[in-house]
C-alpha positions in Angstrom: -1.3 -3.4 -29.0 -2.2 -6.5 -27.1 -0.4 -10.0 -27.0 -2.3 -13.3 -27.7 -3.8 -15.5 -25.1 -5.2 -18.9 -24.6 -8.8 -17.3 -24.5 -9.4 -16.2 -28.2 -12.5 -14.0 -26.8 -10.2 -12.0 -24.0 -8.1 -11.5 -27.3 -11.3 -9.5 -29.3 -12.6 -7.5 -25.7 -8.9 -6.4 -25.2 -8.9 -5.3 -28.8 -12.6 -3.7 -28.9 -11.7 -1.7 -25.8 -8.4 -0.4 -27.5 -10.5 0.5 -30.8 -12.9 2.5 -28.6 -10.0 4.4 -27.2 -8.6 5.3 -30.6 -11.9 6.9 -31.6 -12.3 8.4 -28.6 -9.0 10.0 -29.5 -10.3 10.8 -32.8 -13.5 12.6 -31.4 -11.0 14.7 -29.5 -8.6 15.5 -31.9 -11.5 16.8 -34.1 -12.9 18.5 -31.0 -9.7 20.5 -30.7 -9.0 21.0 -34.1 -12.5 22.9 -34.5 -11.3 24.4 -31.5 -8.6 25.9 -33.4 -10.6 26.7 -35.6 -12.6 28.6 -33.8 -10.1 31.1 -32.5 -8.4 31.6 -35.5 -11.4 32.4 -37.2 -13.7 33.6 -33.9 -16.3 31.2 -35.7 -19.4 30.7 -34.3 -20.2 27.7 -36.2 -16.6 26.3 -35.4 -17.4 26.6 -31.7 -21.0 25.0 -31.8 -19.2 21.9 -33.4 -17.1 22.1 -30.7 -19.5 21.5 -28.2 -21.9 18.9 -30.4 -19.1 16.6 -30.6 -18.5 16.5 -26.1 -21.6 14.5 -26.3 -20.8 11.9 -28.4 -17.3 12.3 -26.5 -19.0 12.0 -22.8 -21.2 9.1 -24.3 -18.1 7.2 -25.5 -15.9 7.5 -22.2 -19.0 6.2 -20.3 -19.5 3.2 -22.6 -15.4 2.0 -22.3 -15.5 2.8 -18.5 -18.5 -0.2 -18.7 -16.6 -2.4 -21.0 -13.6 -1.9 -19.3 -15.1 -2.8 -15.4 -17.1 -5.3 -17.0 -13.8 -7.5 -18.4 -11.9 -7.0 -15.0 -14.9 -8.3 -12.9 -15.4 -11.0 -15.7 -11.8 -11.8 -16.4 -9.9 -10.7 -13.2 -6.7 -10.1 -14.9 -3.3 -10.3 -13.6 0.3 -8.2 -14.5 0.2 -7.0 -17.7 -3.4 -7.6 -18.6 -4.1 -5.4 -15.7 -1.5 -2.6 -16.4 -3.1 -2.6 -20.0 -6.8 -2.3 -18.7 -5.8 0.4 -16.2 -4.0 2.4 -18.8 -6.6 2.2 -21.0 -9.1 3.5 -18.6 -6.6 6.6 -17.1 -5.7 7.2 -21.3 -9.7 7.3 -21.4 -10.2 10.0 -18.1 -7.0 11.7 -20.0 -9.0 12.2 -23.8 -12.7 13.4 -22.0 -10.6 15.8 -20.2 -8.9 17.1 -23.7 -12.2 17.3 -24.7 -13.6 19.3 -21.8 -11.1 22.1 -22.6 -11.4 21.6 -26.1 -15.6 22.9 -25.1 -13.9 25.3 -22.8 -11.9 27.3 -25.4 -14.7 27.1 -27.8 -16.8 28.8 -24.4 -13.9 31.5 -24.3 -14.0 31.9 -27.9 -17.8 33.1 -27.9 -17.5 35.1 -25.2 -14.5 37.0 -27.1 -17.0 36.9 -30.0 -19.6 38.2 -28.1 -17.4 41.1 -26.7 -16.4 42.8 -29.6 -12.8 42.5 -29.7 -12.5 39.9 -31.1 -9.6 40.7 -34.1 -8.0 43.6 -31.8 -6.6 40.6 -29.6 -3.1 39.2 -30.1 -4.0 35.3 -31.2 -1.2 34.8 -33.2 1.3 33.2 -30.9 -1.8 31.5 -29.2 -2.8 29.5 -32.8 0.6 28.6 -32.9 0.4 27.0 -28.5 -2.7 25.4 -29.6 -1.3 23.6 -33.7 1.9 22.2 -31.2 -0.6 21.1 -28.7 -3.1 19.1 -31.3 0.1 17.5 -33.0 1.1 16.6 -29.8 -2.2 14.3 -29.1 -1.5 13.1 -32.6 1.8 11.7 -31.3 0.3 10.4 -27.9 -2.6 8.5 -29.5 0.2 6.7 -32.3 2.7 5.9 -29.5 0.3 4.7 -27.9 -1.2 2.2 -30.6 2.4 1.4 -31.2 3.8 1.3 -27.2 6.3 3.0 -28.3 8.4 4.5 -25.6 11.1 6.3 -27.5 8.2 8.4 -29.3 6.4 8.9 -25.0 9.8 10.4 -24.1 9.4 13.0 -27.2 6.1 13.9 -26.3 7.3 14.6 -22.5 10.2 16.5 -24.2 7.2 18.4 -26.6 5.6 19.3 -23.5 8.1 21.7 -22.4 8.0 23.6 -25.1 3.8 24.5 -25.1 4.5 25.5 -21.4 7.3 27.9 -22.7 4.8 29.1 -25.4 2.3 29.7 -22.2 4.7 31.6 -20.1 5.7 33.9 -23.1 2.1 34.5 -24.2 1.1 35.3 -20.9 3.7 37.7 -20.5 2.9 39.2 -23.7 -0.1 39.6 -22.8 -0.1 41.1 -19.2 1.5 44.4 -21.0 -1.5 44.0 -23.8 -3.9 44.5 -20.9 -1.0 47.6 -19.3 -1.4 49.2 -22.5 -4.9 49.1 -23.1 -7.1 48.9 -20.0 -10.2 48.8 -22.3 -8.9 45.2 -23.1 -9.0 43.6 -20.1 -12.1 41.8 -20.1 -11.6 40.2 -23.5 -8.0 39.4 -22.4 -9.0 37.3 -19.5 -11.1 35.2 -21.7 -7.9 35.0 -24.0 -6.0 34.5 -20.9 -8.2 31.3 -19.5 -8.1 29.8 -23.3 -4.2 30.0 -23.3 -4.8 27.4 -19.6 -6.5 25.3 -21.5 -4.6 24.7 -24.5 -1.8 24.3 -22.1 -3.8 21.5 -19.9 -4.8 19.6 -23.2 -0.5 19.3 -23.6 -0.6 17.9 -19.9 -3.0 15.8 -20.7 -1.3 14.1 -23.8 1.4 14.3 -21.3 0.2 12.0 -18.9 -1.0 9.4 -21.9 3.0 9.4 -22.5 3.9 8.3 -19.1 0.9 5.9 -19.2 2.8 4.2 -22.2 5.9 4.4 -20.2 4.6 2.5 -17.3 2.6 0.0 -19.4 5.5 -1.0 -21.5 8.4 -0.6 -18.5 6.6 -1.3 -15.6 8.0 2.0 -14.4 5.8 4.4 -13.0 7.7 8.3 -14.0 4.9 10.6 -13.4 6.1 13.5 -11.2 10.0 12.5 -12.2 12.2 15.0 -13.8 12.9 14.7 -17.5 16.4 13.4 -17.2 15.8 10.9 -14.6 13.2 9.5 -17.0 15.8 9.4 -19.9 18.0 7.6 -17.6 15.3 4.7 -16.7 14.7 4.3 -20.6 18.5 4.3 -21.4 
């Protein structure tokens, strides 16, 4: 990920950081795949792993923010070392927060377990929102070991479609809940659980456009998709 420099030792803290990132990744990815789990199983256990693994994720995030300030104050980097160490450190803020609603759904989860209903509710579409959004951290955390901008412009293209997957589960089920009062209170909990499989897409969202502005200089957040093709063309 990182080019050479004079200072062999800048060389290993640039590459330690990055390392730390990628198993922070990894701690979230198997947060959100017990996460998964969890729902499509209303597993107990599944959602207890959930939530032993934030701590070793919180623990993590605190120990890069320190290596991180700790080379810019020792190192004062310029350009591209600097764009590197800042996107490392907003990638960072981007995986804890994966993880936080990774802990939320497996929250929602027990309280759906806990209410009774759980295998009356209509999950099915909602396993399928949360497999697209846990391949799509897959694909942020490789583009952005690789820098590869062609594969952040898919991701921000994948993106679209777990907010379409939102929007028709939500719909879906508002007229659950019209149908069968009763169901209300377990359907919010489903309801806040669909949010946060959507904001874990956002977030491997924003690692995309991190990659984009690292490698281009070009910062694209809040820019429509096409303009963004157009800058990459």
């Amino acid at each position: 990920m990182t080019e050479k420099h004079l200072s062999s030792q800048f060389d290993s803290e640039l590459n330690q950081v990055s390392a730390r990132v990628m198993e922070l990744g990894g701690l979230v990815e198997a947060q959100i795949r017990a996460a998964i789990t969890a729902l499509a199983q209303f597993s107990e256990s599944a959602a207890a792993e959930v939530e032993q693994i934030e701590q070793r994720v919180n623990a993590l995030e605190v120990q890069i923010d320190h290596e991180l300030t700790t080379i810019i104050a020792r190192r004062q980097p310029t350009a591209r070392d600097l764009r590197l160490l800042m996107a490392f450190s907003k990638a960072t803020a981007n995986l804890e927060r994966m993880g936080d609603e990774a802990t939320r759904m497996a929250r929602m989860c027990r309280s759906i377990i806990d209410s009774g209903a759980a295998r009356a509710l209509p999950t099915g579409d909602l396993r399928l929102a949360a497999d697209l959004a846990s391949s799509l951290l897959r694909k942020a955390l490789d583009a952005f070991a690789r820098l590869d901008t062609r594969a952040a412009l898919a991701i921000l293209k994948e993106d679209d479609l777990i907010d379409r997957e939102f929007d028709g589960f939500v719909r879906k089920l508002v007229t659950y809940m019209m149908e069968d009062p009763r169901k209300i209170s377990p359907s919010l909990d489903l309801l806040f659980l669909a949010k946060a499989i959507e904001r874990i897409g956002d977030h491997s969202k924003n690692v995309a456009e991190l990659i984009i502005y690292l490698v281009e200089g070009r910062d694209v957040r809040h820019r429509a998709l096409h303009e963004i093709e157009s800058a990459l063309a």
